[in-house]
Structures are given as structure tokens and as C-alpha cells.
DSSP file (Angstrom, degrees, kcal/mol; ACC not computed):
  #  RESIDUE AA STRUCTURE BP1 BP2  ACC     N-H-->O    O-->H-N    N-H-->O    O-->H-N    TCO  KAPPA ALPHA  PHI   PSI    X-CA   Y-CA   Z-CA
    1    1 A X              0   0    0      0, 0.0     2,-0.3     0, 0.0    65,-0.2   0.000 360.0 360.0 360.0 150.1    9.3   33.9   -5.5
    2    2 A X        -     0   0    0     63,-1.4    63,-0.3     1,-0.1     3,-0.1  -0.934 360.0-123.3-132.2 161.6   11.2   33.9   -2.8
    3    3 A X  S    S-     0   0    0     -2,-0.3    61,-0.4     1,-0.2     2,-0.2   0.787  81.7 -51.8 -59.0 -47.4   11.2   31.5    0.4
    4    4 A X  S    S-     0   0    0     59,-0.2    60,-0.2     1,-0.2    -1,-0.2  -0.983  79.2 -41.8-158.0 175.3   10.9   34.3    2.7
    5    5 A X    >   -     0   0    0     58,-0.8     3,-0.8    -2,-0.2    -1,-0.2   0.343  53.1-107.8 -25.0 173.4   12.3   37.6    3.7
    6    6 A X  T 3  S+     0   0    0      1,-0.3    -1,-0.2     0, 0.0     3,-0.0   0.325 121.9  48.0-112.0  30.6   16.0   38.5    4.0
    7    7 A X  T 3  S+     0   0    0      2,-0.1    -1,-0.3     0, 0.0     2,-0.2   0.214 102.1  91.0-120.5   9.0   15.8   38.6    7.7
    8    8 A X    <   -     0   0    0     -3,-0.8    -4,-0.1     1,-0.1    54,-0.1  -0.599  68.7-111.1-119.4 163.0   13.9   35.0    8.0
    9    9 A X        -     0   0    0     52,-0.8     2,-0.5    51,-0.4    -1,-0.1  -0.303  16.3-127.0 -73.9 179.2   14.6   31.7    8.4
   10   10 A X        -     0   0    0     52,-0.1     2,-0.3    -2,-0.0    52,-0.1  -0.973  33.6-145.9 -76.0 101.9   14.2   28.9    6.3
   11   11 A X        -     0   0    0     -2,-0.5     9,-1.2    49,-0.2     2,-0.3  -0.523   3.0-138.3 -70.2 114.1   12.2   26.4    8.2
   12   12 A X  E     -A   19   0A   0     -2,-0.3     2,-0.8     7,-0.2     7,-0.2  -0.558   8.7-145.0 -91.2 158.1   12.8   22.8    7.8
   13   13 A X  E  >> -A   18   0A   0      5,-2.8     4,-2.1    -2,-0.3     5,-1.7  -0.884  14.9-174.5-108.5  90.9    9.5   20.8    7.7
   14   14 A X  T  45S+     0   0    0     -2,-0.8    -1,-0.2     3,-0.2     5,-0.0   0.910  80.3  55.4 -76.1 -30.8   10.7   17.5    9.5
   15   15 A X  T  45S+     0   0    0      1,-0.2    -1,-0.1    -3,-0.1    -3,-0.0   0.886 116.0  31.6  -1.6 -98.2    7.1   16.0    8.7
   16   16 A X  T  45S-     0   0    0      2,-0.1    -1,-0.2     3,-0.1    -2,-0.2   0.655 103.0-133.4 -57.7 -48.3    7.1   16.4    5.2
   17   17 A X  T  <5S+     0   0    0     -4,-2.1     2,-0.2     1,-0.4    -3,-0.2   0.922  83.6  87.2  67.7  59.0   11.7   15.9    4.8
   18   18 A X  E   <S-A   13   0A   0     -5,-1.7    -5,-2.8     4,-0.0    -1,-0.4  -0.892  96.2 -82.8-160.5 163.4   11.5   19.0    2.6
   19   19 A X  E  >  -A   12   0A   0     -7,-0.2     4,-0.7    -2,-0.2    -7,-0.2   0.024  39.7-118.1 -13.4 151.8   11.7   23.0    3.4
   20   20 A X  H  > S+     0   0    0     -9,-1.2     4,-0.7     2,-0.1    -8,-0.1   0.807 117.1  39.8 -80.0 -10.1    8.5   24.4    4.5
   21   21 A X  H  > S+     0   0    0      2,-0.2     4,-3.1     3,-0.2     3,-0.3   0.895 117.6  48.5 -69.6 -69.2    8.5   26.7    1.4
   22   22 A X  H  > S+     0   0    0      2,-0.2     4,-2.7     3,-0.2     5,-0.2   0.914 112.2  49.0 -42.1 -62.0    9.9   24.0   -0.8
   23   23 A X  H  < S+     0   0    0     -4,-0.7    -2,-0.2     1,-0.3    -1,-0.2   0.556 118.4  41.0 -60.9 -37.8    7.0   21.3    0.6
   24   24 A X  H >X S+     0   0    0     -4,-0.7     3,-2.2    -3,-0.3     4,-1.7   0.964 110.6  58.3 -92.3 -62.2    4.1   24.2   -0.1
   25   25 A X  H 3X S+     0   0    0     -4,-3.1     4,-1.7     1,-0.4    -2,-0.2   0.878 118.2  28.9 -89.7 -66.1    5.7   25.3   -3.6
   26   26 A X  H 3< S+     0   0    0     -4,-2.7     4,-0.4     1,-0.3    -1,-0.4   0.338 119.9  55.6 -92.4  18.5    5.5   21.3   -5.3
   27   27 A X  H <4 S+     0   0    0     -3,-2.2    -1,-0.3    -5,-0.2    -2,-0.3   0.523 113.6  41.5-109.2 -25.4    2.2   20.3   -3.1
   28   28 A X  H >X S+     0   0    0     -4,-1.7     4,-2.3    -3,-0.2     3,-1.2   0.948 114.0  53.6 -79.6 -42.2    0.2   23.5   -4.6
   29   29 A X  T 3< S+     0   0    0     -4,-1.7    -1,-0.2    -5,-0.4    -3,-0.1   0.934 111.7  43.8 -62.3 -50.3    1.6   22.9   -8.0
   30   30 A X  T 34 S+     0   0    0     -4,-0.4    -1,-0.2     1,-0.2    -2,-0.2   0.011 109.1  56.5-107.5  62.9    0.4   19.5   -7.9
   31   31 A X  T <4 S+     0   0    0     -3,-1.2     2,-0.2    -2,-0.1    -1,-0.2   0.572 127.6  15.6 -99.0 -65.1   -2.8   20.4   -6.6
   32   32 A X  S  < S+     0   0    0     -4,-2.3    -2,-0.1     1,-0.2     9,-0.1  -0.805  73.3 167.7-138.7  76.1   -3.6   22.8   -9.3
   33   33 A X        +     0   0    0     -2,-0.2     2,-0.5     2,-0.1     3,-0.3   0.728  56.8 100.8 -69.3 -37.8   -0.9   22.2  -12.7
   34   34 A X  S    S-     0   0    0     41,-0.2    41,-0.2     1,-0.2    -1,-0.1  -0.679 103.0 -49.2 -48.7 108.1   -2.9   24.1  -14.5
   35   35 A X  S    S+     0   0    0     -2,-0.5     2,-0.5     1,-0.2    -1,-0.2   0.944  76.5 152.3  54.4  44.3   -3.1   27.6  -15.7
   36   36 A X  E     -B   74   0B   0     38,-1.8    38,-3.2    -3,-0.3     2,-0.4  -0.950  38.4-139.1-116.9 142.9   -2.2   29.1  -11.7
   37   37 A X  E >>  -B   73   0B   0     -2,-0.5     3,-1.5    36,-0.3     4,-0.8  -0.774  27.9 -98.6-116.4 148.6   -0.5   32.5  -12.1
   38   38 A X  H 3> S+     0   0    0     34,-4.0     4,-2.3    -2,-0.4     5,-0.5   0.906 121.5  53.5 -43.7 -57.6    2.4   33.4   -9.8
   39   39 A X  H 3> S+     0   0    0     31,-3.4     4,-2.4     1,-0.3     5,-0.3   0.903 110.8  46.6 -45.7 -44.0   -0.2   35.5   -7.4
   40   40 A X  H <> S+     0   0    0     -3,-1.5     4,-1.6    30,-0.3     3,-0.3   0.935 115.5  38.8 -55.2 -64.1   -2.2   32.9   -7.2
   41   41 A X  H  < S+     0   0    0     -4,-0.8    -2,-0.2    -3,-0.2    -1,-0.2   0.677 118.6  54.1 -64.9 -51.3    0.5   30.1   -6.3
   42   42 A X  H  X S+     0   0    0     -4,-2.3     4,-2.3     2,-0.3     5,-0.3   0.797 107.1  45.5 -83.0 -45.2    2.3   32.7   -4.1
   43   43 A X  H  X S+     0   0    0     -4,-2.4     4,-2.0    -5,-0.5     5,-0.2   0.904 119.9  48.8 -70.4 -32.2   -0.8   33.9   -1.7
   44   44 A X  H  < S+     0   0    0     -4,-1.6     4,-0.5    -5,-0.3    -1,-0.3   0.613 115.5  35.3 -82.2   9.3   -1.4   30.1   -1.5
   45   45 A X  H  > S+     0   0    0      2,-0.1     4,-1.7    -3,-0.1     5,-0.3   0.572 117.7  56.8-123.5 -21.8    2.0   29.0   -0.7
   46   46 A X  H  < S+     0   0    0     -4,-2.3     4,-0.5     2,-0.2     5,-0.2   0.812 117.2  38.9 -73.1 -38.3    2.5   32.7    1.8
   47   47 A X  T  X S+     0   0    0     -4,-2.0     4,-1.6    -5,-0.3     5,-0.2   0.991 116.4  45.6 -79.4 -59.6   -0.7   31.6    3.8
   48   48 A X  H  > S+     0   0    0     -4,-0.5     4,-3.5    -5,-0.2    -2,-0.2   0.949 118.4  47.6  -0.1 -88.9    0.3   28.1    3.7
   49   49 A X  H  X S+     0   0    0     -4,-1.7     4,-1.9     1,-0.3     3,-0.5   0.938 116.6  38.8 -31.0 -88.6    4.5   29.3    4.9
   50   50 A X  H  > S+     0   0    0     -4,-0.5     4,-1.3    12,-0.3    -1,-0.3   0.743 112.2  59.7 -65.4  -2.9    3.8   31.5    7.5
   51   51 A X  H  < S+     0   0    0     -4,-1.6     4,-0.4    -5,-0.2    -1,-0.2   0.990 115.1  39.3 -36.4 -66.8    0.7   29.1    9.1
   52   52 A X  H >X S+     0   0    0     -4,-3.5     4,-2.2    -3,-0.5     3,-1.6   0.900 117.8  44.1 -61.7 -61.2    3.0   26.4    9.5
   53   53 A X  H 3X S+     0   0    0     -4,-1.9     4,-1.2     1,-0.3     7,-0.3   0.909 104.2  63.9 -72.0 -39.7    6.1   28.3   10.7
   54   54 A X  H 3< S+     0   0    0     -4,-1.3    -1,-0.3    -5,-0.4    -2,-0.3   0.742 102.2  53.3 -35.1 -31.3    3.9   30.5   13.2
   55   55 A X  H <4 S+     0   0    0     -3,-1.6    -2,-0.2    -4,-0.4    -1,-0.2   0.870 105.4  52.0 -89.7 -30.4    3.1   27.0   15.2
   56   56 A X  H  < S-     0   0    0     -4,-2.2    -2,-0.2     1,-0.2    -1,-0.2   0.915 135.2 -67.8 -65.7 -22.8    7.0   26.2   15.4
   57   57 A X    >X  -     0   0    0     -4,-1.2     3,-1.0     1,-0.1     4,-0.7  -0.691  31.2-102.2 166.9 165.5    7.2   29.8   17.0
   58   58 A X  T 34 S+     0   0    0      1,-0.3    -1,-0.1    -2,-0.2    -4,-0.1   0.781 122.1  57.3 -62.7 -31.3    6.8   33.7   16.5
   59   59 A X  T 34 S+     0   0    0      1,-0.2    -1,-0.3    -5,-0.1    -5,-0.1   0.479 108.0  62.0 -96.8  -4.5   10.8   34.4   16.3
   60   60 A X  T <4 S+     0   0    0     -3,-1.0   -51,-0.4    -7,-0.3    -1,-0.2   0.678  72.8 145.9 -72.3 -33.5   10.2   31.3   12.9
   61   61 A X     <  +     0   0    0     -4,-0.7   -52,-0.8    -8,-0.2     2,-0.2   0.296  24.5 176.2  -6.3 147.3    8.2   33.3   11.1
   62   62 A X        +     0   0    0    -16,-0.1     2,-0.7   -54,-0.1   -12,-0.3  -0.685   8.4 178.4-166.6 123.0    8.5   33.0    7.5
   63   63 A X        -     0   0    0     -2,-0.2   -58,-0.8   -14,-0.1     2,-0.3  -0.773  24.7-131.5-129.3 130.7    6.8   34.4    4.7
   64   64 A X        -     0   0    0     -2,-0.7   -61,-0.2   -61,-0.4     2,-0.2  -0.364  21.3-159.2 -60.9 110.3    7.2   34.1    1.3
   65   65 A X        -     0   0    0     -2,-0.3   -63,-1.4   -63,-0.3     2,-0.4  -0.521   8.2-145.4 -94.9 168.3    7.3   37.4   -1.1
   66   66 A X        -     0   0    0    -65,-0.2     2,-0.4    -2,-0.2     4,-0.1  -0.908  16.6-179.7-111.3 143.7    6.8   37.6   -4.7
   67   67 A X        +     0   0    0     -2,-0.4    -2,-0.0     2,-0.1     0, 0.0  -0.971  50.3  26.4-144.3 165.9    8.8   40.1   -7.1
   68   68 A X  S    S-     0   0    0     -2,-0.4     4,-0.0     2,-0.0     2,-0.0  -0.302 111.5  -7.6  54.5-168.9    8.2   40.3  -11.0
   69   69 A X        -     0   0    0      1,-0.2    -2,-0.1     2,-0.1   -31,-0.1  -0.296  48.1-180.0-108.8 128.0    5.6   39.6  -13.0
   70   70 A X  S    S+     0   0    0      1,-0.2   -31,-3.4   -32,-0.1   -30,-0.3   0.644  78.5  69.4-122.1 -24.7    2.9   38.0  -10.8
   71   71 A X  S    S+     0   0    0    -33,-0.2    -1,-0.2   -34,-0.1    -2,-0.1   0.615  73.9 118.5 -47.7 -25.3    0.3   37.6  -14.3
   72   72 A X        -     0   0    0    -35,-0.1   -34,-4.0     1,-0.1     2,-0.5  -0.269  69.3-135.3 -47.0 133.3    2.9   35.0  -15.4
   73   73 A X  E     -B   37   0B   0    -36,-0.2     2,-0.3   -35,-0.1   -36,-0.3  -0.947  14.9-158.9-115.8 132.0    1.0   31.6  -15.6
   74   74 A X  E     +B   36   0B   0    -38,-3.2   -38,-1.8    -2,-0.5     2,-0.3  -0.709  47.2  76.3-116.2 109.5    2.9   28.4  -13.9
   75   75 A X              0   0    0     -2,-0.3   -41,-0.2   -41,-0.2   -42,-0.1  -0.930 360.0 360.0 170.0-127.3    1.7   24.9  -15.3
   76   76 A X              0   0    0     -2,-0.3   -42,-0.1   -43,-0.2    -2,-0.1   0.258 360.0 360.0-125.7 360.0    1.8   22.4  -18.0
């Protein structure tokens, strides 16, 4: 997974004092530590991304892709 595109920014989240990518990645994980598979984790952390970075502006955008095996399951 990847933060965003290779033409986007990486948006810092002054809020939070993380990424916004970083900030979405370990708050989703410890939502739901269990048995979430990369698609899952990815659509939430891609809706999540580019929400957040659409209200700092349109030219922020940033959305998070996925590449490789997206059935992989991420947890404990």
C-alpha cells in the first residue's frame, strides 16, 4: 500500500502530528486488529486519505493505491 500516487503529495496531518496516510493506516488497524485483509484496510484508509486531504484543498489530493495481493490478512 502505498501513501498515494506518484504525482501526489504527502499531507501532513498537523492535528493528529503524524502523515495523513500514516495517522489513517495505525488508527484503522487499531480499530479493527483482527483478521482485516489489505482491501479492506486500503478502501478504509483511501476513503479516509483523500476525505481529509480534499478539505486542505483540491491541488492536496491524496489517495492511497493498493498493489499485490489485496486477500492478504493484516492483524494479530
Amino acid at each position: 500500500m502505498t501513501a498515494g500516487r506518484s504525482h501526489q503529495f504527502s499531507n501532513q496531518d498537523t492535528a493528529h502530528g503524524h502523515r495523513l496516510f500514516g495517522y489513517h493506516l495505525m488508527k484503522s488497524m487499531l480499530e479493527d486488529p483482527d483478521n482485516l485483509s489489505m482491501a479492506a484496510l486500503h478502501e478504509q484508509i483511501r476513503e479516509r486519505v483523500l476525505s481529509d486531504s480534499r478539505r486542505i484543498g483540491r491541488e492536496f489530493e491524496q489517495e492511497p493505491e493498493l498493489m499485490g495481493n489485496a486477500r492478504m490478512v493484516v492483524g494479530r
